[in-house]
KOLVO-998368 format. One record per residue (C-alpha): residue number from 1; residue in three letters; chain; x negated, y negated, z. Coordinates in steps of 0.25 Angstrom, whole numbers, plus 5000, padded with zeros to 4 digits. Example, Ala and Ser with C-alpha at 12.3 -4.5 7.8 and 13.67 -1.06 7.14 Angstrom:
2
<site n="1" res="Ala" chain="A" x="4951" y="5018" z="5031"/>
<site n="2" res="Ser" chain="A" x="4945" y="5004" z="5029"/>
***
This chain:
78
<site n="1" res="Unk" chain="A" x="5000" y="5000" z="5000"/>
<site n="2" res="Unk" chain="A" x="4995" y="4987" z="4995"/>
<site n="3" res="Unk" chain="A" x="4991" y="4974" z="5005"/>
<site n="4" res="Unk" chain="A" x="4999" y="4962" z="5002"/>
<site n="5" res="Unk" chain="A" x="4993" y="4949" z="5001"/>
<site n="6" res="Unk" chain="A" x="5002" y="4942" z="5011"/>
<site n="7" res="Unk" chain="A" x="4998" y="4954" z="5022"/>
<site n="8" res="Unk" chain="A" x="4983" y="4951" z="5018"/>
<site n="9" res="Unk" chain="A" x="4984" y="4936" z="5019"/>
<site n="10" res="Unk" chain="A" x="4992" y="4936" z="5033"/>
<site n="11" res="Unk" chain="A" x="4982" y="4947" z="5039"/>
<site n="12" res="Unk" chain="A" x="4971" y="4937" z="5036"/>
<site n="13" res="Unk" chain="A" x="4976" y="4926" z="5041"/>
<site n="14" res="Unk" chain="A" x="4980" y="4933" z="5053"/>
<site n="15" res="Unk" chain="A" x="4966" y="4935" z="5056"/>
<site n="16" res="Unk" chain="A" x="4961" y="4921" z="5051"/>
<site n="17" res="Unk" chain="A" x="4972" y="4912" z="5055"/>
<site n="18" res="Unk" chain="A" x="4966" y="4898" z="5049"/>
<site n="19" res="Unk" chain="A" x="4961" y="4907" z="5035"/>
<site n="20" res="Unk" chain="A" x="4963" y="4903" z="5020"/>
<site n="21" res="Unk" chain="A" x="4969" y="4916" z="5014"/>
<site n="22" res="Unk" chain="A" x="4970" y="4919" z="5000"/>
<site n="23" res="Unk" chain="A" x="4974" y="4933" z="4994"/>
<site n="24" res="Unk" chain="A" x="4973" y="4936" z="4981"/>
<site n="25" res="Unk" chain="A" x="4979" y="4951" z="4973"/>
<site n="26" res="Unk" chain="A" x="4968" y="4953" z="4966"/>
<site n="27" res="Unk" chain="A" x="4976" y="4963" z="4956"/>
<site n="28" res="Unk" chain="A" x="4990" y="4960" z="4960"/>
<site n="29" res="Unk" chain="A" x="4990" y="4976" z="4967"/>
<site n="30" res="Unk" chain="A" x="4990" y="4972" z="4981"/>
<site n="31" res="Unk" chain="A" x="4979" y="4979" z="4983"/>
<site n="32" res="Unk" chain="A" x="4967" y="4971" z="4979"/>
<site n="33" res="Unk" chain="A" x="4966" y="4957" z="4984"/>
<site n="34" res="Unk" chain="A" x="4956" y="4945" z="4988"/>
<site n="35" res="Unk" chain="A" x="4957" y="4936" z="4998"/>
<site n="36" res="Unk" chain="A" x="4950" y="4924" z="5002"/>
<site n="37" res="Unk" chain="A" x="4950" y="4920" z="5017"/>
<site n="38" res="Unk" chain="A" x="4943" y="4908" z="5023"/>
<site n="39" res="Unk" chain="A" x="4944" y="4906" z="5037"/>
<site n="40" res="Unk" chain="A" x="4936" y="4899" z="5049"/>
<site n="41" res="Unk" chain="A" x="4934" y="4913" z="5057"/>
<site n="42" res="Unk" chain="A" x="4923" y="4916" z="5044"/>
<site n="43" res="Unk" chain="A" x="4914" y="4906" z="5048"/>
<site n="44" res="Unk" chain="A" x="4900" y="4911" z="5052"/>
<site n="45" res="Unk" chain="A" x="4904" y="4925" z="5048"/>
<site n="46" res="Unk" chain="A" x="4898" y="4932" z="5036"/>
<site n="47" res="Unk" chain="A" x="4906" y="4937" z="5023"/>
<site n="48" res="Unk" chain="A" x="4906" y="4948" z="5027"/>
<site n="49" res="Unk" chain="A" x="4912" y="4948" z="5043"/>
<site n="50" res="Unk" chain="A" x="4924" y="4938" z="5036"/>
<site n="51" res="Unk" chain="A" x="4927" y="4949" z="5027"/>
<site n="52" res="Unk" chain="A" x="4927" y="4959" z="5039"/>
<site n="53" res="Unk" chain="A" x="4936" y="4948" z="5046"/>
<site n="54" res="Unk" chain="A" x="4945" y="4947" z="5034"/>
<site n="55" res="Unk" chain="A" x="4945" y="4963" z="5034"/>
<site n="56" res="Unk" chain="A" x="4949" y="4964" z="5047"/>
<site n="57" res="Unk" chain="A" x="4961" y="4954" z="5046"/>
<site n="58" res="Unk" chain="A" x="4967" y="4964" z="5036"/>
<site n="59" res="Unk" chain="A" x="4967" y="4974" z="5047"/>
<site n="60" res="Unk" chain="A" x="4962" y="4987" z="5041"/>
<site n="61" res="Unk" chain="A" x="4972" y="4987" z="5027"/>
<site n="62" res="Unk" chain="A" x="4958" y="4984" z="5019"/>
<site n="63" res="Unk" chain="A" x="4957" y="4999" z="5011"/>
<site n="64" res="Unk" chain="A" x="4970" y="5002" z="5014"/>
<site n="65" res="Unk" chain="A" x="4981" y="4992" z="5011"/>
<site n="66" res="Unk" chain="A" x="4971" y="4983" z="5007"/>
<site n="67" res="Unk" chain="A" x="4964" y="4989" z="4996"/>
<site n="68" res="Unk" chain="A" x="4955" y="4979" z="4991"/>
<site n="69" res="Unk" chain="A" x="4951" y="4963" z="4995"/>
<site n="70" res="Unk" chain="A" x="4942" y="4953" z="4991"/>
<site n="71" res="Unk" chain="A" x="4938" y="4944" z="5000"/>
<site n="72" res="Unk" chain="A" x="4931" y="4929" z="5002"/>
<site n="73" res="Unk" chain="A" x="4932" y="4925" z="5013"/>
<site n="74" res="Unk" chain="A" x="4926" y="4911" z="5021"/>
<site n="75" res="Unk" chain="A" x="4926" y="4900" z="5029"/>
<site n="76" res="Unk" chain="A" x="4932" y="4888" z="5029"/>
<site n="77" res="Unk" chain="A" x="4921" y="4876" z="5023"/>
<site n="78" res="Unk" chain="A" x="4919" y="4867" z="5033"/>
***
């Protein structure tokens, strides 16, 4: 079963309450997206931990009803 995007932006701006979230259907199947999300909690942290943040917001559906997401992620310029 495929992730919507609604469920995907709302689980992220759960976690990251003051975020810029935009999700994009990559091929229009539900099942292959990127988002961009740019929030204050990814400042100092490298590319790599604000993927793991944004990962863990989605609470476990990456591989199952997730199937694939391309992020870019950031903080806000200051």
């Amino acid at each position: 079963m495929a992730m919507e995007a609604a469920k995907i932006q709302s689980l992220i701006e759960a976690a990251f309450p003051d975020a810029t979230v935009e999700i994009e259907d990559l091929r229009g199947d539900g099942d292959h997206y990127a988002a961009r999300v740019v929030s204050a909690a990814f400042k100092g942290k490298s590319r790599v931990q604000q993927h793991q943040m944004v990962y863990k917001a989605l609470r476990g559906a990456m591989g199952g009803e997730l199937h694939a997401l391309a992020l870019t992620t950031g903080a806000p310029a200051e």
